[in-house]
N, C-alpha and C positions, 0 to 999 in steps of 0.2 A: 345652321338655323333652318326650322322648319320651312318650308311653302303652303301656304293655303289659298284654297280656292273655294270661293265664294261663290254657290248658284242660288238662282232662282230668288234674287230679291232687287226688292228693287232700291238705286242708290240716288238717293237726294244728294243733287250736283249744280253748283252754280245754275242755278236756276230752274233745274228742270228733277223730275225726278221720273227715272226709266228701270225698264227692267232689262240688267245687265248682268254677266259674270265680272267676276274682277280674279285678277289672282295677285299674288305676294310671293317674292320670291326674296329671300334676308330680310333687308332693313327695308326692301323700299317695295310700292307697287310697279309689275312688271307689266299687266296689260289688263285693260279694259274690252268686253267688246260683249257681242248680245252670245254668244255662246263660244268656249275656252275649253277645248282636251287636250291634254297636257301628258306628257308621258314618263317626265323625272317622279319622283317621290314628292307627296305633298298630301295635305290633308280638306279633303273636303267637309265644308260648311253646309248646312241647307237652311237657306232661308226665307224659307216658309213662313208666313206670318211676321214676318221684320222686318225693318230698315236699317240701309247701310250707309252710313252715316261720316263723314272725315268727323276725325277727333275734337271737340269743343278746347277752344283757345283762350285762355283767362286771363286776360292782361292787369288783373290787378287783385292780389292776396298776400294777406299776414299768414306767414307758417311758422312765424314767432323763433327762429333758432337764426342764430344763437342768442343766449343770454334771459328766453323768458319761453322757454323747456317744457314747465308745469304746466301751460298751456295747451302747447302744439310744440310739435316738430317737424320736420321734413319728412322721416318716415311717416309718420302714422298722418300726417294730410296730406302727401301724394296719393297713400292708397285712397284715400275719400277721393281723392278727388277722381282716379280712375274710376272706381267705382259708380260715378254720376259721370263716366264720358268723358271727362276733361283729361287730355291726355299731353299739354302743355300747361307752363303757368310763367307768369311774370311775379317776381315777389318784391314786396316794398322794403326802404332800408331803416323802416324806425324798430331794431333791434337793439340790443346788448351788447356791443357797443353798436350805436348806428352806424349803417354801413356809410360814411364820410371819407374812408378814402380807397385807393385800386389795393390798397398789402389786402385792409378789413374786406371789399367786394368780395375777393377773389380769395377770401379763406369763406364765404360762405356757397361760394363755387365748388370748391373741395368738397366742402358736406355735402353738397349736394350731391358729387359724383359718385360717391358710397351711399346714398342714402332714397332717393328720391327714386323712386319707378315712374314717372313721370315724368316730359322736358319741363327745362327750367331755363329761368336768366332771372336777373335781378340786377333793380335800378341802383345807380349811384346816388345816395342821395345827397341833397345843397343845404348847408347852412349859413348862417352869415357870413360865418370866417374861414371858409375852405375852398373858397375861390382857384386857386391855384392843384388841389386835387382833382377839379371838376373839369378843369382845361384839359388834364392828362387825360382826361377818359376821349377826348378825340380822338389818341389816335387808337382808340379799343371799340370805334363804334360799329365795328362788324360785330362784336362780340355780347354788347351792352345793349338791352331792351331801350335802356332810356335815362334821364335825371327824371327824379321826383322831387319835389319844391312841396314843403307845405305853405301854404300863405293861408292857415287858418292855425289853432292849434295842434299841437303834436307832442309826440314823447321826446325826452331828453333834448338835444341843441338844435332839432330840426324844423323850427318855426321860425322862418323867413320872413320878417317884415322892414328889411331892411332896400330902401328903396334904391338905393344905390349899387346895394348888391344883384335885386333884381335885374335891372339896368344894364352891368357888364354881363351877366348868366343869358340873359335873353341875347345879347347883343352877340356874343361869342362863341358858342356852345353850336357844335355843329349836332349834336346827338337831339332828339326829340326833349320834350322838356313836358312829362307829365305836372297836372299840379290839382294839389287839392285847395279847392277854394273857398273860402270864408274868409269874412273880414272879421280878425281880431278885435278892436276896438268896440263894430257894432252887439260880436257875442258879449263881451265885457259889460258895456251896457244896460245889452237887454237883462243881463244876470242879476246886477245890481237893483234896477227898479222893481224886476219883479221879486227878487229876496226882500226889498222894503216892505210890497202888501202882504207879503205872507209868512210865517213861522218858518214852515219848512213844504220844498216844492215835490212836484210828483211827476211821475213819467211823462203826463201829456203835457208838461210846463216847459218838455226839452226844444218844439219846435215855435216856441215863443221864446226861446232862446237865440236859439241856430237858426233865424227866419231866413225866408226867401230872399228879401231884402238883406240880409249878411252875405248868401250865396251870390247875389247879382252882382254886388259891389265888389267883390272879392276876382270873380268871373269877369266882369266886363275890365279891368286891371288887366289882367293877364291876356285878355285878348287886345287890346290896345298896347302893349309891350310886341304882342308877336307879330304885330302889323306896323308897328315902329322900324323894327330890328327884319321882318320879314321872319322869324323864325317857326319852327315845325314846333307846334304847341298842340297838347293833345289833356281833355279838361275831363276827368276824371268824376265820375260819380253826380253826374248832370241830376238834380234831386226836384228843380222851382221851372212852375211854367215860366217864370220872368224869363227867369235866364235863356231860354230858349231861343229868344230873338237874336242872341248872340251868335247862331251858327248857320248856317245855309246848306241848302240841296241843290245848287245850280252845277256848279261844277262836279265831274266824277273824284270816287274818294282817290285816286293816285292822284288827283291836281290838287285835292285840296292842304291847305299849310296850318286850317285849325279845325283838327275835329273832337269831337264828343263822345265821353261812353255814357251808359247808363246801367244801374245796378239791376240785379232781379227783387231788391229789395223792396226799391222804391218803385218797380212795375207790379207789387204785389199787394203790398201793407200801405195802410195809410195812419194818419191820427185817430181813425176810429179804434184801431185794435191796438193803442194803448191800455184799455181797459181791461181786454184779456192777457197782455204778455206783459207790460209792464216794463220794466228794464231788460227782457228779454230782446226787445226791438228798440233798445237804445242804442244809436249811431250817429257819426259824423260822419256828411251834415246827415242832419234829422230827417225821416219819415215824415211827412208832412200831408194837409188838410186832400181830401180825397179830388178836389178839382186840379192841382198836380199831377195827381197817378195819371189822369184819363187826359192832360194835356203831352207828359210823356210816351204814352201809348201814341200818341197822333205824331208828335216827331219821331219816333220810331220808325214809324208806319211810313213814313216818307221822306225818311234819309236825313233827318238834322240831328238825329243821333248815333253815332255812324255803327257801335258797337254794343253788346253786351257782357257785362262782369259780375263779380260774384262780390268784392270786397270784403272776401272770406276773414273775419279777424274775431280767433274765436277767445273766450274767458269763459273761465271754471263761471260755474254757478253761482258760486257763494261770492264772486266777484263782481254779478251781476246786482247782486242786493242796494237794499234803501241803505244811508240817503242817497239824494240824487248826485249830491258830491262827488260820492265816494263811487257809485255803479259806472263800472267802465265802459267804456262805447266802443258796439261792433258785437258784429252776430257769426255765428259760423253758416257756412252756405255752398261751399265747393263741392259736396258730392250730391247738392240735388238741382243743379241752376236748368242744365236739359230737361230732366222730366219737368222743373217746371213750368217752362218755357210750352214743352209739350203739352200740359193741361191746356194753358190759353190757345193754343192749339184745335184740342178739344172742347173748346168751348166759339171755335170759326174767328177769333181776335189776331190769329197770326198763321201762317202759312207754313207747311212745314220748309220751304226754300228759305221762306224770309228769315226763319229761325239759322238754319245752316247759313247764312249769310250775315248777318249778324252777330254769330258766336264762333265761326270757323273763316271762313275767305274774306269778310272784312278785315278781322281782328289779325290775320296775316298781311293783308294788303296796306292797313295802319302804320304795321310796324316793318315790313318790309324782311317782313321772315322767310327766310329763305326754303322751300320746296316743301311746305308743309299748308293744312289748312282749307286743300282742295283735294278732291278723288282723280288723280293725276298718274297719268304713266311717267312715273321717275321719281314722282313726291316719297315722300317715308310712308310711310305703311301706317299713319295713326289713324285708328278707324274703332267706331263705336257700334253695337249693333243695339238695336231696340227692338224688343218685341213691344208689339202693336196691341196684346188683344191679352195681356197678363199686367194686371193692377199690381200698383206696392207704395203699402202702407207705411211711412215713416215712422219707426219708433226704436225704443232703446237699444232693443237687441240688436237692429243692424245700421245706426250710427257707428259711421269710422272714425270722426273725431275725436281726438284724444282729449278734448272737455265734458266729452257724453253727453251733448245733450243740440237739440235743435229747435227755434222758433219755430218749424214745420213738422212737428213731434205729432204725430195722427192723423196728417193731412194724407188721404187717399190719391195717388197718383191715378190715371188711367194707363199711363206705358210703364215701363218698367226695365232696367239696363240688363241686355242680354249677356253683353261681353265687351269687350274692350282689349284695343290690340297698340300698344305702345310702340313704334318704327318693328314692324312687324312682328312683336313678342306677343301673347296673349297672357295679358295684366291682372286680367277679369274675366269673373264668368262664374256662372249658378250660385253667385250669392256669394261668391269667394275669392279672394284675391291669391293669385298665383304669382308666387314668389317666380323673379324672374331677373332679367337684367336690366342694370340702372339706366333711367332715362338717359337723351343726350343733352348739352347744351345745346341751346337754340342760337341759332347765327343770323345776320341779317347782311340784306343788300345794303351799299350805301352808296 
């Protein structure tokens, strides 16, 4: 394998961002320091005008395979996802068949090992009757991201509202226990009263659906289960100021037993841009009224939401259509969460450390990922560069998603992804993904 070496830029690093050489030697980084001459074979970088960046860490995405293909696959949304920097991913188990037991996980492990240019892992996921599958995955939890628990609606048998079953999962499950939360009942509900005043509903009618109030109830459950049992609970896609009261900043994230992510969706879009995107920006839970977004920015900004994700879950177009029935929920968003991250950036709303710690050394230190996520002598080699001073405009021709199409279709970036190095491969670069070697699985401490 190649060596590269990296001068003259500077690398945004736990906290601090310097001007350093780094070099690569195989899979992993060999040395860091303010100047590196080296005298084996190796390729220099100059980066000039960039930043050097540890790879963006996605702890939570639909890549849809197996079983709903016409979508997404594993190929064609690792390269997206390389291509915006993300150079790990966690994937969820409401597939074709869902992934409910270790034979089903670990044949989507396989695909992966052929397929993905990107690291991977993927959750077991819980339904009411598979109690006994989910025990097995103890002893695989070096191997396994996590359980994911819907306690809101979901595809096919993976909507958990079984109280009892909750119960013994939280109580016994030594693995992390993501969950997506909504309270059934109050969606139910709100559905009905508002299908009574009206004919037929419309996009901005989803978070008078899906309210805050379904999120809290749903939320504050599952945090009072993981403070029963004591269990490592970690709440997925955090959308409602309510819910926020639920988490804390006191303790550091390796003490703490329940932390939070939050999407770039719901840091970007609100209930106002219903009008323009329509079922484009239909998701579980919903987009919600614009005093949300700016109440999430503020836990962000001070640790009561410990991570950032993409909740990458893309559908065809024609899937997205009226009625509101029938238009599926979830947007695609994996190859552009960095740059967008990087606007608010460019508009002085986030830091570019706070960024890299949020989307790379949090999202490792969450899940307990083993040697990845920090610019580390001995970590892997996944590293993203950004040019600073070359804009890129979202649009048809260079979406990688295999639905073609993005809520962010025109939106002017200010940075723009120079390259992208997967355990020392070069993945990416000028606008082009280089065919390369398949990512690794991700492994964790436990």
């Amino acid at each position: 394998m190649q060596s590269y070496l990296f001068k003259n830029i500077p690398l945004v690093n736990e906290g601090k961002t310097i001007h350093a050489d780094l070099l690569t030697r195989g899979t992993r980084i060999e040395k860091i320091a303010g100047s590196i001459e080296v005298m084996h074979n190796y390729r220099e970088i100059n980066g000039e005008g960039k930043w050097l960046l540890p790879g963006v860490i996605d702890d939570q995405v639909h890549f849809r395979e197996p079983g709903l293909t016409h979508k997404a696959d594993l190929f064609t949304e690792s390269r997206a996802a390389v291509a915006g920097g993300v150079t790990s991913f966690m994937e969820m188990p409401n597939t074709i068949p869902n992934a409910l037991s270790s034979s089903l996980l670990e044949d989507k492990y396989n695909l992966a090992s052929n397929k993905s240019i990107a690291n991977y892992s993927f959750y077991m996921g819980v339904s009411n009757d598979n109690y006994e599958e989910v025990m097995k995955a103890n002893k695989e939890k070096s191997k396994i991201c996590g359980l994911k628990i819907f306690m809101g609606s979901s595809t096919g048998n993976m909507l958990v509202d079984n109280l009892n079953t909750l119960n013994r999962v939280f109580r016994d499950t030594e693995l992390l226990i993501a969950t997506h939360c909504e309270d059934e009942r109050i969606i139910k509900k709100n559905y009905e009263v508002l299908k009574d005043k009206k004919q037929s509903l419309e996009p901005a009618d989803h978070p008078m659906i899906r309210t805050a109030e379904g999120c809290y109830e749903s939320s504050l459950l599952a945090v009072q289960l993981a403070k029963k049992y004591n269990s490592r609970l970690h709440v997925l896609h955090i959308s409602t100021a309510m819910e926020l009261v639920l988490f804390g900043n006191i303790l550091p994230l390796e003490e703490k037993r329940i932390t939070a992510e939050v999407c770039v969706h719901h840091l970007h879009f609100t209930s106002e841009d219903y009008n323009k995107l329509a079922y484009q920006i239909k998701c579980n839970p919903a987009i919600k009224s614009p005093e949300n977004k700016s109440a999430l920015w503020k836990a962000l900004l001070d640790d009561r939401l410990d991570v950032i994700a993409t909740d990458h879950a893309p559908h065809l177009l024609s899937e997205k259509a009226p009625p509101y029935e029938k238009a599926h929920a979830g947007l695609p968003l994996v190859q552009h969460p960095l740059l967008l991250m990087l606007y608010y950036h460019s508009l002085g709303k986030i830091s570019l450390e706070w960024i890299v710690k949020k989307m790379s050394h949090d999202v490792a230190t969450c899940f307990k990922i083993k040697e990845r996520g920090f610019l580390r002598e001995g970590y892997f080699a996944d590293l993203v560069i950004v040019d600073r001073d070359i804009p890129q405009i979202v649009t048809s021709q260079n979406i990688l998603y295999k639905c073609g199409w993005s809520p962010l279709e025109g939106f002017k970036f200010p940075n723009s992804i120079h390259s992208c190095f997967v355990n020392g491969n070069p993945v990416y670069g000028k606008g082009q993904i280089i065919e390369s070697l398949p990512g690794h699985r991700l492994t964790f401490n436990t």
